[in-house]
C-alpha positions in Angstrom: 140.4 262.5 150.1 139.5 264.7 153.4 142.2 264.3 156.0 142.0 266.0 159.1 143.7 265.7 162.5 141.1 265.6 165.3 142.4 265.8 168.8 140.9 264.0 171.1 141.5 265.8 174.6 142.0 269.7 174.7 145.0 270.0 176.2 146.9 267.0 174.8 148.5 266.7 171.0 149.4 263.0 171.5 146.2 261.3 171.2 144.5 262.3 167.8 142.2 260.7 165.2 143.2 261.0 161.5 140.6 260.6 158.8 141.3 259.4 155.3 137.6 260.2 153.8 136.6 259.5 150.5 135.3 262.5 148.5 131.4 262.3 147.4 132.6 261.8 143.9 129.7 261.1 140.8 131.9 258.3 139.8 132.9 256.9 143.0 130.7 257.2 146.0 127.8 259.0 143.8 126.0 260.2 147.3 126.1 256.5 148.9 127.9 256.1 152.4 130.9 253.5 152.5 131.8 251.4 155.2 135.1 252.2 157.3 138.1 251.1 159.1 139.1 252.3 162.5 142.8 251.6 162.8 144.9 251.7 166.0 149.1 251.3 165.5 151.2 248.9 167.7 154.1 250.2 169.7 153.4 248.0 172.6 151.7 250.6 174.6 154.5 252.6 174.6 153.9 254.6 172.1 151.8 254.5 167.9 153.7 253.1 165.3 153.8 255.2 161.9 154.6 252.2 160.3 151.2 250.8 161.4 149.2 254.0 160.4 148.8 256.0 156.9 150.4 253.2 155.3 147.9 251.0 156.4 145.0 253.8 155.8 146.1 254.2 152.5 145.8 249.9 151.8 142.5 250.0 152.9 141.5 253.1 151.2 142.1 251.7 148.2 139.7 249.0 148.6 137.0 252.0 148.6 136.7 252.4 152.3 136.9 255.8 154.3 139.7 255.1 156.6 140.6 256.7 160.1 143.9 256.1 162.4 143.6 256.2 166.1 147.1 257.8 167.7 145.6 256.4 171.4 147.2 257.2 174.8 150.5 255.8 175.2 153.7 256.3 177.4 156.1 258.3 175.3 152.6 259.8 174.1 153.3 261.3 170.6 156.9 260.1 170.1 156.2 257.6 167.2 158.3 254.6 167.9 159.7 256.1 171.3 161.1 253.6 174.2 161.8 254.4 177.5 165.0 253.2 179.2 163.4 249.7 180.3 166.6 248.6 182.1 165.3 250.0 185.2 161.5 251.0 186.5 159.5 252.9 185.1 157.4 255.3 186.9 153.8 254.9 186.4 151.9 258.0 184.4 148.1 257.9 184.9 147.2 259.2 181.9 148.2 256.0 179.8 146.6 253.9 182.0 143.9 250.8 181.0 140.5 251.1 180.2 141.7 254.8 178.5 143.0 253.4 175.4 139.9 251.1 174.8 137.6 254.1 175.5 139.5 256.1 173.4 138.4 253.6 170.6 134.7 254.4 171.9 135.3 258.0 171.8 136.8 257.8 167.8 133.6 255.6 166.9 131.7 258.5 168.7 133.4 260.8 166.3 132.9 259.2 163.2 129.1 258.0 163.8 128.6 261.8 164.8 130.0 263.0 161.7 128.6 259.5 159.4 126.5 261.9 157.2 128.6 264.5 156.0 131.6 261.9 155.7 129.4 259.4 153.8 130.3 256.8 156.6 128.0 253.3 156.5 127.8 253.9 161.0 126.4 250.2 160.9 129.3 248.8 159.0 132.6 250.1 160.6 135.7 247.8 161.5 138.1 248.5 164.5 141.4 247.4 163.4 145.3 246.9 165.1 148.5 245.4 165.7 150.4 244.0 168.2 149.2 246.4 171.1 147.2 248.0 168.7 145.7 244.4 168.3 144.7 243.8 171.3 143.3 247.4 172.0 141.2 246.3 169.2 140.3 242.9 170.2 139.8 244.3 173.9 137.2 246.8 172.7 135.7 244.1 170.5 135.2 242.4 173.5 134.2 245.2 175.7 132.5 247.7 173.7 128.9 246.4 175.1 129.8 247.0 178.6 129.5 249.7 180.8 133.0 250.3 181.2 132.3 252.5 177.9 128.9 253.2 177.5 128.7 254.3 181.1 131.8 256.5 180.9 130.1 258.1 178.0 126.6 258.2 178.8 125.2 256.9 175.7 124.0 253.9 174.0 125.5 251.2 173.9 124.9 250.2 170.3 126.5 253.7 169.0 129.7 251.8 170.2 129.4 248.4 168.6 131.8 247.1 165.6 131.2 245.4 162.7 134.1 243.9 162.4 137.7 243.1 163.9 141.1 242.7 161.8 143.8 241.6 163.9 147.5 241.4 162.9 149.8 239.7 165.3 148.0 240.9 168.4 148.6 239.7 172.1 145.3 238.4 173.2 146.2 236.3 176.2 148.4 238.1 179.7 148.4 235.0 181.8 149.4 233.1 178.5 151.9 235.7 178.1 152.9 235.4 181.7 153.3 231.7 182.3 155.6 231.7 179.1 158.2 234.2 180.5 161.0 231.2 180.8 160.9 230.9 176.9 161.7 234.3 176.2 164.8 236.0 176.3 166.0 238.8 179.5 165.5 241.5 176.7 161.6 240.8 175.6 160.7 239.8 179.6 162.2 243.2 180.6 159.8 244.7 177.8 156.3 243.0 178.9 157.4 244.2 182.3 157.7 248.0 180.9 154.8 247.7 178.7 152.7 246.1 181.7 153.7 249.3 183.5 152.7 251.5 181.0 149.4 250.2 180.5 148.9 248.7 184.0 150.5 250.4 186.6 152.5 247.9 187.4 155.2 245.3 186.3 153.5 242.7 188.4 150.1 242.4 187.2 147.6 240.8 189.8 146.1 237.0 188.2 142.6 238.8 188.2 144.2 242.5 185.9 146.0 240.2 183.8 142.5 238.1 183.3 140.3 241.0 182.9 142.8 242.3 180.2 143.0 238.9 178.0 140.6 239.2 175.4 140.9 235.4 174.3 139.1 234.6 178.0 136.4 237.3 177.6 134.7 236.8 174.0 130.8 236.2 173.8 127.9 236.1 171.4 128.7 240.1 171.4 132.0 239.8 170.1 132.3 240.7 166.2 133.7 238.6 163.3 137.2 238.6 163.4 140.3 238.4 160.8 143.7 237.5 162.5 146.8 237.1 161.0 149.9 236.4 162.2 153.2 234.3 161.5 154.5 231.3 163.0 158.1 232.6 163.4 156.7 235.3 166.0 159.2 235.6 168.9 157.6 238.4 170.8 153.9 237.8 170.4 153.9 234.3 169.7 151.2 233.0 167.2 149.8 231.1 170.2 147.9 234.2 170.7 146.2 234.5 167.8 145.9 231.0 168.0 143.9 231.4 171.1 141.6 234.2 170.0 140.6 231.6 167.4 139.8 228.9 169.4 137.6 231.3 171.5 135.5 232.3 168.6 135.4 228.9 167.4 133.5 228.2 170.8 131.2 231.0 170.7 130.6 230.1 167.0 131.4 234.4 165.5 132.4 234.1 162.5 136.4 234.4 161.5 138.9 233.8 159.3 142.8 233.0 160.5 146.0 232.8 158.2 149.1 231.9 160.0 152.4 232.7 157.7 155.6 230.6 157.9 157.9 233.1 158.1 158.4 236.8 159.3 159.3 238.6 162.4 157.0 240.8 164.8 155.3 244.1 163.8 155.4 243.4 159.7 153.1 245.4 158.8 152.2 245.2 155.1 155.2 243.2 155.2 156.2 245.1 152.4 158.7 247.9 151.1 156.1 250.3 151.6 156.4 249.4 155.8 159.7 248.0 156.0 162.1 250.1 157.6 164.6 247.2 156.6 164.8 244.5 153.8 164.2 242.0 157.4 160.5 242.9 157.0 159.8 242.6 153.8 158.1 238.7 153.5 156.2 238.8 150.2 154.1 235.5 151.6 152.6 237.4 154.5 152.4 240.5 152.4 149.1 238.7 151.4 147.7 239.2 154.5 146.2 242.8 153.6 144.6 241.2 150.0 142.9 238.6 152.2 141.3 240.8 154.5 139.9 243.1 151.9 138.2 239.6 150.7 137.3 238.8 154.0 136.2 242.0 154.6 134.1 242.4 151.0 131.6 239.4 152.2 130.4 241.8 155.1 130.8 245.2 153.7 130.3 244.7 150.2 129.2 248.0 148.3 125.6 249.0 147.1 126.6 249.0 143.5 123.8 248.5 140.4 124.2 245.9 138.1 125.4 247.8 135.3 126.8 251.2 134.8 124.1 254.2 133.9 126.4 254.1 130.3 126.1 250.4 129.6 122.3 250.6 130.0 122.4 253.4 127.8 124.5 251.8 125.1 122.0 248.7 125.7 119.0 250.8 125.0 120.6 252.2 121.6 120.8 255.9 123.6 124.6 255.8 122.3 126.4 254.5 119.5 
């Protein structure tokens, strides 16, 4: 496996994209290009979960895709699970500020379609994945990348920035949704949207049309990829409404998905296994299943160009050996 770290700015460490490539081996990839997944961490905008990264990576790279993690701007930047002190404002940094973490997806698909040949990357078949805020970075570029709030910025085609695919775990699709549900949470979790708005929005008060514009749920069309979401029912901070509501969208607009709501687990999961947990309290073995059924959900679009037999059953066949 080739992993390199591949900063995206200059002069900043924080935002990065990490490859997990598959090497060209005879047995394996034999010369063929494999499809890819283009995963971005949660941390409510506030900084990438490690949780949410190489473990995840490494899942998926063991289905027989090339894998990449997306460390996107956020406002502790590289502090892996870092939280401001959200019992008082926060001051607003410009840096972290939406549309930059969606175009940062555009810039990593850039990357990887750029360097498709030598990394024996299928550019036509490559997945943006997330959770939580990751989530719904991913679900906003899904719903974005054909607009010119990317392709513009860039000054290139627009089809060099379009997905295959979506995988969503518990993501936040829906602000006003979020919004007009603030009496059900508890002074804790309003006091984080409020910081996280901040971070990614400028402001703890998000004008009706902002919070709009950043609902993906509202904004899906006949250019929005199909979509795996998962999520559990026992979801306090990003209730399953949300994904709930992403589904109902693409139901209208008739793209393809797949949904699996769990019974039981808290927020950010992850694999929802030892291998994530940082606590037996995530660790939900039903949920855990999640992963398994993506990587069938995932095998009906990016299935591999594999023969029908292998070069030495033909040969046993044909009496060559034995």
């Amino acid at each position: 496996m080739k992993t390199e770290v591949i900063k995206l700015y200059e002069n900043r460490e924080d935002v990065t994209l990490t490859t997990y490539v598959l090497e060209d081996s005879p047995e394996m990839l034999a010369g063929k290009s494999r499809p890819a997944i283009l995963i971005c961490p949660g941390g409510g905008y506030m900084s990438c979960s490690d949780r949410e990264a190489e473990p995840i990576a490494m899942k998926f790279a063991s289905m027989g895709y090339h894998t990449f993690v997306l460390r996107y701007s956020t406002y502790m930047g590289g502090n892996a699970g870092g939280f401001p002190d959200i019992s008082k404002p926060l001051p607003v940094k410009e840096e972290c500020l939406y549309p930059t973490q969606m175009r940062e997806i555009g810039q990593a698909m850039l990357i990887i379609r750029e360097q498709a040949e030598e990394w024996k990357v299928d550019a036509d078949r490559i997945a943006v994945c997330g959770f939580s805020a990751g989530a719904h970075n991913a679900a906003m570029y899904a719903t974005n990348w054909h607009t010119d709030t990317i392709s513009e910025y860039f000054h290139e085609d627009k089809e060099k920035f379009r997905p295959a695919a979506a995988i969503l775990g518990y993501t936040l699709s829906d602000y006003i949704f979020m919004r007009d549900n603030t009496e059900k949470r508890s002074p804790m979790d309003v006091a984080f949207f409020k910081a996280s708005n901040t971070a990614f929005l400028g402001t703890a008060e998000p004008s009706e049309e902002l919070l709009d514009e950043v609902s993906p749920a509202r904004h899906v069309t006949e250019n929005t990829p199909p979509m795996y979401l998962w999520a559990t029912a026992s979801d306090e901070l990003v209730p399953v409404q949300h994904s709930l509501r992403m589904a109902h969208a693409l139901a209208e607009h008739k793209i393809p998905f797949e949904l699996h709501v769990f019974e039981e687990g808290p927020h950010g999961l992850g694999l929802s296994t030892q291998a994530t947990a940082a606590a037996k309290s995530q660790i939900y073995p039903d949920a855990a299943k999640w992963a398994d059924l993506a990587g069938c959900w995932l095998e009906k679009r990016f299935a591999f160009d594999l023969p029908e037999k292998t070069a030495f059953e033909e040969m046993l066949e044909k009496g060559i050996i034995g």
